[in-house]
C-alpha positions in Angstrom: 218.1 96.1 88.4 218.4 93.5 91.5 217.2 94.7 94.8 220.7 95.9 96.8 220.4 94.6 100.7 220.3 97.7 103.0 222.4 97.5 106.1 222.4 99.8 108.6 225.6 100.2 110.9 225.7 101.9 114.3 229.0 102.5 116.5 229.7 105.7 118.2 233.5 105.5 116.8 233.5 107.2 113.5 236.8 104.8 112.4 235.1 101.5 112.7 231.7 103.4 110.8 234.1 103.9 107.7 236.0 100.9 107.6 232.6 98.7 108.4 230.6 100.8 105.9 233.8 100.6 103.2 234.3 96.7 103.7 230.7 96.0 103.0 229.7 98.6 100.1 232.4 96.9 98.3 230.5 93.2 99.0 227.5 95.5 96.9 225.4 95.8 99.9 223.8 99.3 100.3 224.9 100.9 103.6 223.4 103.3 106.0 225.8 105.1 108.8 224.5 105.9 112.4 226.9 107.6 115.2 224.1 106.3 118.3 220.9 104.9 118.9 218.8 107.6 119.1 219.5 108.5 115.2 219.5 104.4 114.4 215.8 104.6 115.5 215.5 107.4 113.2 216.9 105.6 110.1 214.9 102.4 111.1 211.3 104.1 110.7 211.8 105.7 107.8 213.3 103.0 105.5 213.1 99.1 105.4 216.5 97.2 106.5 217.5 93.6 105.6 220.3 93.9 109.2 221.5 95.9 111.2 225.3 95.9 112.5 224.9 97.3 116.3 227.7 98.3 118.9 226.7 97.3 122.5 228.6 100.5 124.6 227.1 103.7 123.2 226.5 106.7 125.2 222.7 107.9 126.1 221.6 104.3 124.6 223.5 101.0 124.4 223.1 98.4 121.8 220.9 96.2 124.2 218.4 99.1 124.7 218.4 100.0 120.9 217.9 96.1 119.8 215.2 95.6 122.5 213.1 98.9 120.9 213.8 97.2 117.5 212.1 93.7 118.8 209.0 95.5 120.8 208.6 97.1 117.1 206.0 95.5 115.3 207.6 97.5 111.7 211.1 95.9 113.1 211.4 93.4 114.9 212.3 91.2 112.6 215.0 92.5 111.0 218.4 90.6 111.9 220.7 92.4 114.2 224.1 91.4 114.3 226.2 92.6 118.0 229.6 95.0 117.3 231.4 94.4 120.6 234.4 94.3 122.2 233.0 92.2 125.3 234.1 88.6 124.5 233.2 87.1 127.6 230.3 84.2 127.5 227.5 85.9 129.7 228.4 89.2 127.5 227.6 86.9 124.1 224.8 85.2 125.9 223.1 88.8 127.2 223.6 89.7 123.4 221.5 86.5 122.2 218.7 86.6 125.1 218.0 91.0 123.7 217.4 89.4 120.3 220.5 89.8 118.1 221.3 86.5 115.9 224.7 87.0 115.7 227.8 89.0 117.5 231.1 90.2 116.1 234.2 90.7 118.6 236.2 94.0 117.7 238.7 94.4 116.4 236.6 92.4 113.6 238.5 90.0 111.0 237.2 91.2 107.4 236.2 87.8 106.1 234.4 86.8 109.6 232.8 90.2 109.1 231.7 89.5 105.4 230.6 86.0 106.1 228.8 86.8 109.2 227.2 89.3 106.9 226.8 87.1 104.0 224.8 84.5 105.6 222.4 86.6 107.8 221.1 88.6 104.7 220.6 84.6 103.1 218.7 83.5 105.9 216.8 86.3 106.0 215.9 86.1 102.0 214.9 82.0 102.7 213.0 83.2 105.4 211.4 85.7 103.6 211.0 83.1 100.4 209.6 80.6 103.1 207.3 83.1 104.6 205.6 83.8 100.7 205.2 80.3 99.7 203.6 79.6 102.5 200.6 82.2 102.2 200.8 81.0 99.1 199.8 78.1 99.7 197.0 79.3 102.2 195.6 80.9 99.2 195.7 77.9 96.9 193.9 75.8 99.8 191.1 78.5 100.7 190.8 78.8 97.0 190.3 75.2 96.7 187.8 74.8 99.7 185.7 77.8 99.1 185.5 78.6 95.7 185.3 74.9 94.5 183.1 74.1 97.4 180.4 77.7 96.7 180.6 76.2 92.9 179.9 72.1 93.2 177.3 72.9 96.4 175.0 75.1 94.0 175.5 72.7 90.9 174.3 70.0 93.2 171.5 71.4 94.5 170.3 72.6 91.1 170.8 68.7 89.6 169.0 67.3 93.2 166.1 69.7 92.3 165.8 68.1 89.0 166.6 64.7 89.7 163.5 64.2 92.2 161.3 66.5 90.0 161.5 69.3 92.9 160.7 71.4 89.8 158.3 72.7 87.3 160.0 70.9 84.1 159.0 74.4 82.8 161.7 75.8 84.2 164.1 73.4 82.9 165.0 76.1 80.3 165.9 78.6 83.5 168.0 75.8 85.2 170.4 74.5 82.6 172.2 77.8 81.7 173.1 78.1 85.8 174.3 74.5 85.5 176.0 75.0 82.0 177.6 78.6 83.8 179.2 76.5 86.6 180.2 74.0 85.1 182.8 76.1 82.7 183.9 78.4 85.6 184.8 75.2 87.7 186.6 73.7 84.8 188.6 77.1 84.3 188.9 77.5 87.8 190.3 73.5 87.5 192.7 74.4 84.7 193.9 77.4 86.8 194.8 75.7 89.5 196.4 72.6 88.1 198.8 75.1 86.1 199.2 77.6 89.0 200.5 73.9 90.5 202.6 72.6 88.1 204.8 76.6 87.9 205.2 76.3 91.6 206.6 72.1 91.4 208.8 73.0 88.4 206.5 71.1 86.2 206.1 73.4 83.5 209.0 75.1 81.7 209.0 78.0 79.2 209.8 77.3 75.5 209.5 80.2 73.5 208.9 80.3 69.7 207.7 83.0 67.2 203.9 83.3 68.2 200.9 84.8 65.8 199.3 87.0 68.0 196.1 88.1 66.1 195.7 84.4 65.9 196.5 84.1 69.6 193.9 87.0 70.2 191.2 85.8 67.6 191.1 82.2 69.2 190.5 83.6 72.8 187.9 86.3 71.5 186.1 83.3 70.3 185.8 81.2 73.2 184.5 84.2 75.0 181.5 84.5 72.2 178.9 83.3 74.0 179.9 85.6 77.7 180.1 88.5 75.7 177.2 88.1 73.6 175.3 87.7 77.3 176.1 90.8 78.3 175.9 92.6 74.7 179.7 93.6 75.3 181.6 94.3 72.0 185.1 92.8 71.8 187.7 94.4 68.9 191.0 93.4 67.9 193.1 95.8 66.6 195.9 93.4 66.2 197.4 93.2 63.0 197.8 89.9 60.6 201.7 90.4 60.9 202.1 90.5 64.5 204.2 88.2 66.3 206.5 87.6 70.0 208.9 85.3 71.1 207.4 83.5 73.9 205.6 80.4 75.1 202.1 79.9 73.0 201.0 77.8 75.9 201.6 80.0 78.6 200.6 83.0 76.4 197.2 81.0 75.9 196.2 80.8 79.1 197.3 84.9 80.1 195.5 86.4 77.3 192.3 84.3 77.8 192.3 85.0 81.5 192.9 89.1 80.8 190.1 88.9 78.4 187.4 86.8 80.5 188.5 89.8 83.4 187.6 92.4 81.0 184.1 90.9 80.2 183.5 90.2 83.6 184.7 93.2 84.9 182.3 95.5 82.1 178.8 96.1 82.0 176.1 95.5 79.6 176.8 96.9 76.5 179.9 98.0 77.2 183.2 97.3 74.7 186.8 95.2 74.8 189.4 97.0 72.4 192.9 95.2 71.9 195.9 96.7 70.4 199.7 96.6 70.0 202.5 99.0 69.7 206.2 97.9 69.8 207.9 99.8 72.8 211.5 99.5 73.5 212.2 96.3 71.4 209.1 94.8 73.1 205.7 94.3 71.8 202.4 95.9 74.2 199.5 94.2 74.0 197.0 96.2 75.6 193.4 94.8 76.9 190.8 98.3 77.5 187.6 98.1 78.4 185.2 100.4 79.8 184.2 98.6 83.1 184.3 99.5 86.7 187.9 100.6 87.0 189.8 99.4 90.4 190.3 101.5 93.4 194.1 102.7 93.8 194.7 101.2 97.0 193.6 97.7 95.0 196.0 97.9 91.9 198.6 96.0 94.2 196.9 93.7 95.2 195.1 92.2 92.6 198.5 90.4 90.6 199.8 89.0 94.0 198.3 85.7 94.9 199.4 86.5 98.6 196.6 89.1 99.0 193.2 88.6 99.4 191.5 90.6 96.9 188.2 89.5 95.6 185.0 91.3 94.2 181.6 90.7 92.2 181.8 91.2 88.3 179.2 93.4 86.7 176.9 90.4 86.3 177.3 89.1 89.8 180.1 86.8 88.5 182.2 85.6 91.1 186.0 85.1 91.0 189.4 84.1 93.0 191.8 86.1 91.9 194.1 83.2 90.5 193.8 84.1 86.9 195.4 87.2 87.8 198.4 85.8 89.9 198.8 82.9 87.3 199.4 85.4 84.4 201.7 87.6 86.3 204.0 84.1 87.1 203.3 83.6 83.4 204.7 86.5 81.8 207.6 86.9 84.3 208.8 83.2 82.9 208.7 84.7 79.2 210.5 87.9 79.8 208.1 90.3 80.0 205.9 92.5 82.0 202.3 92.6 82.9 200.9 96.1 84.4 197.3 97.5 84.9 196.7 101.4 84.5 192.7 102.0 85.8 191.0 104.6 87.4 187.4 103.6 89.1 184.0 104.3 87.1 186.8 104.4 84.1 187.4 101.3 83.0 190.7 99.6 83.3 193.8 98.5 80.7 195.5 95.4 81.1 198.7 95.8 79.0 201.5 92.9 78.7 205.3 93.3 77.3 206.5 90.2 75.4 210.1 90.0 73.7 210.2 90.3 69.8 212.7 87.9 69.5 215.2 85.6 72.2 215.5 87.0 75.6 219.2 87.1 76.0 218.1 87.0 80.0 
């Protein structure tokens, strides 16, 4: 269900709270009614708005003293307010603009000024808010670029320099070449990661959904993580039967259930297992990715689909990650319909699960 803009509106007159809070519910915004600025303070901490409709004379607090305790708010101050007043005079307006308020609407108010006043604060405030997340973003694409690259291409350097001008026992040849072999696949992953993380954000790369074999899908990916597994003496199963199939990218779907199985190795110690399965829920097939790793903390379930956050830690093996993978498949799985969730519980291991359409998205 789309996310319905809260406004809050605060006049002392009861009339203008019914016809304002009338006028816009029927526009589909979700409205919240305060009779002075006291109780709009109230509403304010307890709930997140996307504007504010304020009336300037109020008893015990006017609209100026109510918008300027909104603006010294770090939790509020950005929210839009928009001035109710019957002061039409310029220094009145320009007072108005100086406490903060983007906007002012003279009483009595014309209906479509009043909706389209509305209308276009709540869609700057959604391209600002847009704005605000592809620019970090794009701080996280860069740092991931600079550090992670950097950390990877600096040691693989060394290691060749070392061997270049014999620095080494050839002896240990057989030591160095797996560290060398190691870092080279994670910066070519981490390469293909970020060059299809790029080409989702440009518009490059489009969905085209098709009927996909799934225990193919599955069996490919277990394969190309043979030789991690077999490191770490971690058993991978497939559950997935011969017959299974979604409607979605094969591409896209690629790179999701390769990146949600190199997690689960990563994320599991020695001898540990990988167990995927399906059920069809709701016209959707699961697919769901258990192992029996670390887990995640609660308070770092959030973070770790959202590219925006940092969130970072150490695999069971002291391998090292960025987070993308994660970000990528969520953007992946959003383009093909479907959901991608994570139920885990620290020391308990964790379960990836993703929810692809059977057949066409009508969507």
């Amino acid at each position: 269900m789309p996310h319905k803009n809260r406004i809050l509106i605060v006049d002392d007159n009861p009339q203008n709270l019914k016809v304002l809070g009338n006028t816009l519910t029927q526009q589909g915004y979700h409205i919240f009614l305060a009779k002075n600025g006291l109780q709009a303070l109230e509403i304010v901490n307890k709930k997140p708005f996307d504007l504010i409709l304020l009336d300037i004379m109020m008893p015990q607090m006017t609209g100026f003293e109510v918008c300027q305790q909104l603006k010294h708010n770090t939790d509020t101050k950005d929210i839009p307010v928009i001035f109710l007043t019957a002061k039409i005079e310029q220094d009145d307006i320009i007072d108005g603009l100086e406490h903060g308020a983007v906007d002012y609407i003279t009483k009595p108010f014309n209906q479509k000024e009043l909706i389209l006043r509305v209308h276009t604060q709540i869609k700057l405030k959604t391209i600002e808010a847009e704005l605000k997340e592809a620019l970090q973003s794009k701080d996280k694409f860069f740092s991931i670029i600079a550090h992670d690259l950097g950390n990877l291409f600096s040691g693989m350097v060394g290691l060749l320099r070392l061997l270049v001008d014999k620095e080494i026992d050839y002896s240990q040849v057989d030591t160095f070449l797996p560290l060398i072999k190691q870092s080279s696949e994670r910066g070519y992953n981490l390469l293909t990661n970020l060059l299809e993380w790029s080409r989702v954000h440009t518009g490059r790369i489009k969905p085209h959904p098709q009927l996909l074999d799934v225990n193919t899908l599955v069996n490919t990916n277990m394969q190309l993580l043979e030789n991690q597994s077999l490191q770490k003496q971690i058993t991978i199963v497939s559950k997935i039967k011969k017959e299974t199939v979604a409607f979605v990218d094969m591409q896209m779907c690629d790179t999701v259930m390769r990146n949600l199985l190199s997690n689960a190795v990563k994320f599991t110690p020695k001898n540990g297992h990988v167990e995927i399965s399906s059920v069809d829920i709701d016209g959707m097939l699961e697919i769901s990715i258990q192992d029996s790793g670390v887990g995640i903390e609660p308070k770092n379930i959030d973070k770790i689909l959202r590219i925006d956050e940092s969130y970072n830690t150490k695999g069971t093996n002291n391998e090292s990650g960025t987070g993308l993978g994660l970000s990528l498949c969520q953007e992946f799985i959003d383009k093909n319909n479907g959901i991608l969730g994570v139920d885990s519980e620290l020391g308990n291991g964790s379960r990836f699960y993703i929810r692809l359409p059977l057949k066409r998205s009508e969507r």
